[in-house]
N, C-alpha and C positions, 0 to 999 in steps of 0.2 A: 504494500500500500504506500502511497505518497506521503511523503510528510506537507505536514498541515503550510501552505504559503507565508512567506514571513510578512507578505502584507498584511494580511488577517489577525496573522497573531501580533503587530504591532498595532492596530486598529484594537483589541481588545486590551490591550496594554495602556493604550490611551486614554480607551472608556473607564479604565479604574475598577478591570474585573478581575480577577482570580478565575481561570479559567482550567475545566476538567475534559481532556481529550473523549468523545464518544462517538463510536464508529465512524463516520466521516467527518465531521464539525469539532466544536466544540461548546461546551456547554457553561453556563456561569455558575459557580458555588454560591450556594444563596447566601445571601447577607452581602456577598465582597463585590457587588457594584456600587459606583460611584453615581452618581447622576452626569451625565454626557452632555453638550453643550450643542443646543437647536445645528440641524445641518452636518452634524462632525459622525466618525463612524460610531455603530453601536456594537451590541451584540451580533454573531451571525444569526443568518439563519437555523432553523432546527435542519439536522441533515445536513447543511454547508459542506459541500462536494469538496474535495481536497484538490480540486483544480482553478489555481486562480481568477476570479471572476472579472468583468472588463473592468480595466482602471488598474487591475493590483499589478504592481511589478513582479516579476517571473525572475526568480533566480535560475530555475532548469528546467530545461523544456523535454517534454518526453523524447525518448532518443526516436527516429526515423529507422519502420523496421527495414531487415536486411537486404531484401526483394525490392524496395525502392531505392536502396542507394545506387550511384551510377558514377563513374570516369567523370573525376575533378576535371575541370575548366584549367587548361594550361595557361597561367595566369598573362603570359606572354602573346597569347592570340586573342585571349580574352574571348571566346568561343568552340565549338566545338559544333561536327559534321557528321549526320549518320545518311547512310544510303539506303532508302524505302525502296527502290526498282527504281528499274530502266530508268536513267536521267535523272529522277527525280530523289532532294536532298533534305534534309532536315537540316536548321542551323538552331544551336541552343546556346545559350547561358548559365545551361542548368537551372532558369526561374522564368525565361521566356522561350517562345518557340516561334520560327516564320520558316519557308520551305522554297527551296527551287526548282525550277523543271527545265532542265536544258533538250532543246531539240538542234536539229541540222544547223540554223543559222542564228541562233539566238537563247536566251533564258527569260523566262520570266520568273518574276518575284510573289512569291504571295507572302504580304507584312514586312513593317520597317522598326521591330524594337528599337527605342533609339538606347538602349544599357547595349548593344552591340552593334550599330547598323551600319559603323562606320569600317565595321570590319566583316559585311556580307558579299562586298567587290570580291575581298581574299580568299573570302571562303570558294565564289565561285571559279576564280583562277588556280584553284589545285587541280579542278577538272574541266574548265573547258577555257581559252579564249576568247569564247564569246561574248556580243555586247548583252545588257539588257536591255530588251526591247519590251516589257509587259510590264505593270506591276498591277497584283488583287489586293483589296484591301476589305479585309473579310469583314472591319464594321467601321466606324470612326474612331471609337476610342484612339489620344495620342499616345497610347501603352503601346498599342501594338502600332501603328503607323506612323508616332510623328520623325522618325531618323528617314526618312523616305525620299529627301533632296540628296542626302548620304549616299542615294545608289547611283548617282551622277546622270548624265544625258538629258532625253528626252523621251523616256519611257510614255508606250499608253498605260494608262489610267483606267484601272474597273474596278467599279463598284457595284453595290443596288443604288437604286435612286433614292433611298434614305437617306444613304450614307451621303449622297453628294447636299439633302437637303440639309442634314445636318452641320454639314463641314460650310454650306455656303454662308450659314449661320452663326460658327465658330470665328471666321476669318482669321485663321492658323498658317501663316508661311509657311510652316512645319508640317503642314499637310495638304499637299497640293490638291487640287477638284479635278477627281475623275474626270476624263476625256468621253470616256464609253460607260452607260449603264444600262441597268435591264431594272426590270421589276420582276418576275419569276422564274426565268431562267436562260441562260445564256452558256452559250457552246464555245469555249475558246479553245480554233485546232492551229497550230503551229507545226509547220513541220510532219511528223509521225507521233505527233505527242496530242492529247488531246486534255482538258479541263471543264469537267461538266460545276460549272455552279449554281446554285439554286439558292432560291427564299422560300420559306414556308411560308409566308404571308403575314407573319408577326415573330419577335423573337423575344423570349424573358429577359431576354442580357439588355438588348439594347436595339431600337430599330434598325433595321440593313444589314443586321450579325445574318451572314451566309454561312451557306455548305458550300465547301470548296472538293469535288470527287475527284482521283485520279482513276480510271477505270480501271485502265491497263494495271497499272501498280495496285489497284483496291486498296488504294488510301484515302480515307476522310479527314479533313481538316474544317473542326467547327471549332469557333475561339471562345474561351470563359463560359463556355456551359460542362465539361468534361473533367475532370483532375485525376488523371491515373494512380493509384494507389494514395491517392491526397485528399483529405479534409478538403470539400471544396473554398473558397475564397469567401470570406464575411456574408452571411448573410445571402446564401447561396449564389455567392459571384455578385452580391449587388443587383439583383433579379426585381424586376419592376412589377412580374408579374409571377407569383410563386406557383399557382396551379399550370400556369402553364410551362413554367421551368421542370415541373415533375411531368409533366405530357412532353416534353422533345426530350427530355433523358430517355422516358420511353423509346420512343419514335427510333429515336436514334441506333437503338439497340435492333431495330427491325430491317437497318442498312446493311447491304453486302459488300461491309469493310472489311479489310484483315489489322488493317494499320490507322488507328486511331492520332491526329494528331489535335492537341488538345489547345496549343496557345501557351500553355503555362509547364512549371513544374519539371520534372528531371529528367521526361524519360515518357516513350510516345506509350498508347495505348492498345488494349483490343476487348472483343465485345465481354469477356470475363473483368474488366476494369468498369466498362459500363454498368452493368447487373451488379457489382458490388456497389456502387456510387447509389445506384436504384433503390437495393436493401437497406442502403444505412438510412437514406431517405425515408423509405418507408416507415424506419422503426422509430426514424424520428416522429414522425406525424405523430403512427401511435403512440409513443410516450409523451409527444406535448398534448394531443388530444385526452388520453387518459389524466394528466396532470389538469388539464381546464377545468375537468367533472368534476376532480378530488377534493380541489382547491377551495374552501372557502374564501369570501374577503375578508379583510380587518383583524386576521388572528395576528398573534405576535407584534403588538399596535401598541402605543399609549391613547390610553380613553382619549387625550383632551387633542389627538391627532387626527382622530377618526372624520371629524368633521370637515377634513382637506379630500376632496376628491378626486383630487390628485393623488395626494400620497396614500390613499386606500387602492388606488388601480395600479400605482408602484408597487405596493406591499406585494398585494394579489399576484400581478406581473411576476416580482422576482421568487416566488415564491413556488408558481408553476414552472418556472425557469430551473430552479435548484431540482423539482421531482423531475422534470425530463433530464438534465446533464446525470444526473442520479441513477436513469432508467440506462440509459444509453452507454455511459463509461465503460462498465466490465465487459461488454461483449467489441467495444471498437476502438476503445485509446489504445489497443495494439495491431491495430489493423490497419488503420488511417496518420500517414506518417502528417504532420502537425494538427493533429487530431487535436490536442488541446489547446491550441492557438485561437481555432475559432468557434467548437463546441458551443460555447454560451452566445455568440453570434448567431449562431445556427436555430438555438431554441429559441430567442427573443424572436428571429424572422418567422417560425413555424408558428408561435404560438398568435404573433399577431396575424396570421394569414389563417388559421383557422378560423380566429372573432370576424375578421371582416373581410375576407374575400368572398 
C-alpha cells in the first residue's frame, strides 16, 4: 500500500489534529482537533484514497509498468523513428507523436509537435531525399501542429474545414491555413502510397480531430482520443463531449487497424490497447455512477456551512470522487502507466457527465 501523501498529512498537521492511520485515510483522535481557520485544509475525507488529490504535491509517482517502457530519446536528436510499412514512419519524443509517408517523388507530413519539429526534416533525411510536398493536420490544437513553418517550403495544407474554421479564428503564424479541405472525407494518392482521411461528423477532442488511415500499412492515426497503455490525458483528453468520447473509443475499436497511432505517449498502439482504454472507462462510469447513489449530501459538514450551496455540492462532489478513485485503484494503478497522475481528473469528468449530460 502507499504511504499516506505528505500533502495531506501536512494539511492535518496544520489543522491541529492528532491523526490515526485507517485503511486508506486517516482518521482524527477525538478530543486532538484544533478549530481550522475559514478556507484552510481540514480533516480528510473518510476513506481519503492514499493517492494524492489535485493540488497536493506528489513526492512519487507510481512507477510506469514494464510493457510501456520504451528506447530513451537520444538526447542529441532529441527524437526518435519507428517504421509502421512500406514508406510510412512514426516520429516521437516519447510524449508526442506525428508520422510520414514517403512515396516516388515526395513525403508528406501528418502533424508539426513543435517539442521536436525542428528536427522532423532529419528525421526524414535518414530515409529519403525527398522534399515535403503534403502536410495533414489531424485537428488545430498548436500541440500537435504549431512547429509546422519548421518543415520549410511550400507544402499543401489538409485539413477538415473545422480545422481551417478554427485556425482562421486563432490567427496563429505558427499555424498556417490549410490550402485543401474536405468535410467527410478525402482521398490523398501520391505516388503508390495512398491516405484515406475521414470525419465522423463531430469529434469529443475537438472539432476537425480526423482519422488519418494508411490502408496499405493498416495504420490508424487518430490524435488525443487513444493512450496506449496510459491513463488517458485530464479529464478524458479535455473531451467537450464525454458520451461521445466513450462512443468513438468504441467505434474505433471496430476499424481494420493493426497499428494504432495515438498523438501522445511512448509507444504506438493496437486494438488490445483500445479495449483496455474501453474497460477502465467503463469501470469508471460504474464506480462514479455507483458513488452518485451512495452519496449522501452534507455529511462530514459543519452545521453552520450547510447553508453555502456551494460548498454542500463541493462536499457531495469530493466525496463521490474519493468512492470512485477508491473503486477503481486496486484493479488499474498497475495497469495504467501514470494512472495516478490523472485518476481524480478522471472521476471529477465522469461524475459530472453522468449529472448533466
Amino acid at each position: 500500500m502507499l504511504l499516506y501523501r505528505s500533502a495531506l498529512s501536512r494539511a492535518a498537521a496544520n489543522a491541529g489534529c492528532l491523526m490515526l492511520t485507517v485503511g486508506f485515510g486517516l482518521a482524527p483522535i477525538g478530543g486532538a482537533c484544533a478549530d481550522t481557520l475559514p478556507g484552510q485544509p481540514g480533516v480528510p475525507y473518510q476513506g481519503m484514497p492514499s493517492l494524492a488529490p489535485i493540488g497536493s504535491r506528489v513526492d512519487h509517482y507510481l512507477p510506469i509498468p514494464k510493457e510501456d517502457v520504451t528506447p530513451a530519446i537520444d538526447p542529441k536528436k532529441g527524437y526518435r523513428s519507428q517504421k509502421l510499412g512500406r514508406g510510412l514512419y512514426m516520429v516521437t519524443d516519447n510524449g508526442y507523436q506525428s508520422m510520414f509517408l514517403v512515396y516516388e517523388t515526395g513525403v508528406v507530413v501528418i502533424d508539426a509537435p513543435p517539442g521536436y519539429s525542428a528536427h522532423i526534416r532529419q528525421a526524414i533525411t535518414e530515409v529519403t531525399d525527398q522534399p515535403i510536398t503534403h502536410v495533414i493536420y489531424s485537428h488545430a490544437h498548436v500541440d500537435h501542429i504549431g512547429g509546422a513553418n519548421d518543415l520549410g517550403g511550400h507544402p499543401i495544407i489538409i485539413a477538415q474545414e473545422e480545422t481551417l474554421r478554427l485556425l482562421e479564428r486563432a490567427k496563429d503564424t505558427r499555424r498556417p491555413l490549410p490550402t485543401v479541405t474536405f468535410k467527410d472525407h478525402y482521398t490523398l494518392k501520391v505516388g503508390s502510397q495512398v491516405l484515406e482521411l475521414s470525419y465522423p461528423g463531430s469529434s469529443p477532442h475537438e472539432p476537425g480531430n480526423i482519422f488519418i488511415y494508411a490502408p496499405e500499412q493498416k495504420v490508424l492515426m487518430v490524435v488525443d482520443v487513444i493512450f496506449p497503455g496510459w491513463m488517458p490525458w485530464r479529464r478524458f483528453a479535455l473531451a467537450k463531449d464525454i458520451p461521445g468520447y466513450f462512443e468513438q473509443v468504441a467505434y474505433i475499436d471496430t476499424l481494420p487497424f493493426e497499428t494504432l497511432v495515438g498523438g501522445h505517449v511512448n509507444r504506438v498502439g493496437t486494438h488490445s490497447d483500445v479495449r483496455t482504454q474501453l474497460e477502465f472507462m467503463n469501470d469508471l462510469k460504474a464506480a462514479a455512477a455507483a458513488a452518485l447513489k451512495s452519496t449522501p449530501p452534507g455529511e462530514e459538514m459543519e452545521a453552520e456551512d450547510r447553508g453555502n450551496r456551494w460548498a454542500v455540492y463541493d462536499n457531495y462532489i469530493d466525496r463521490v470522487v474519493v468512492k470512485c478513485v477508491n473503486e477503481v485503484t486496486p484493479k488499474w494503478q498497475s495497469r495504467l502507466a501514470g494512472y495516478d497522475v490523472f485518476i481524480w481528473d478522471q472521476c471529477y469528468a465522469m461524475e459530472q457527465s453522468l449529472r448533466i449530460d
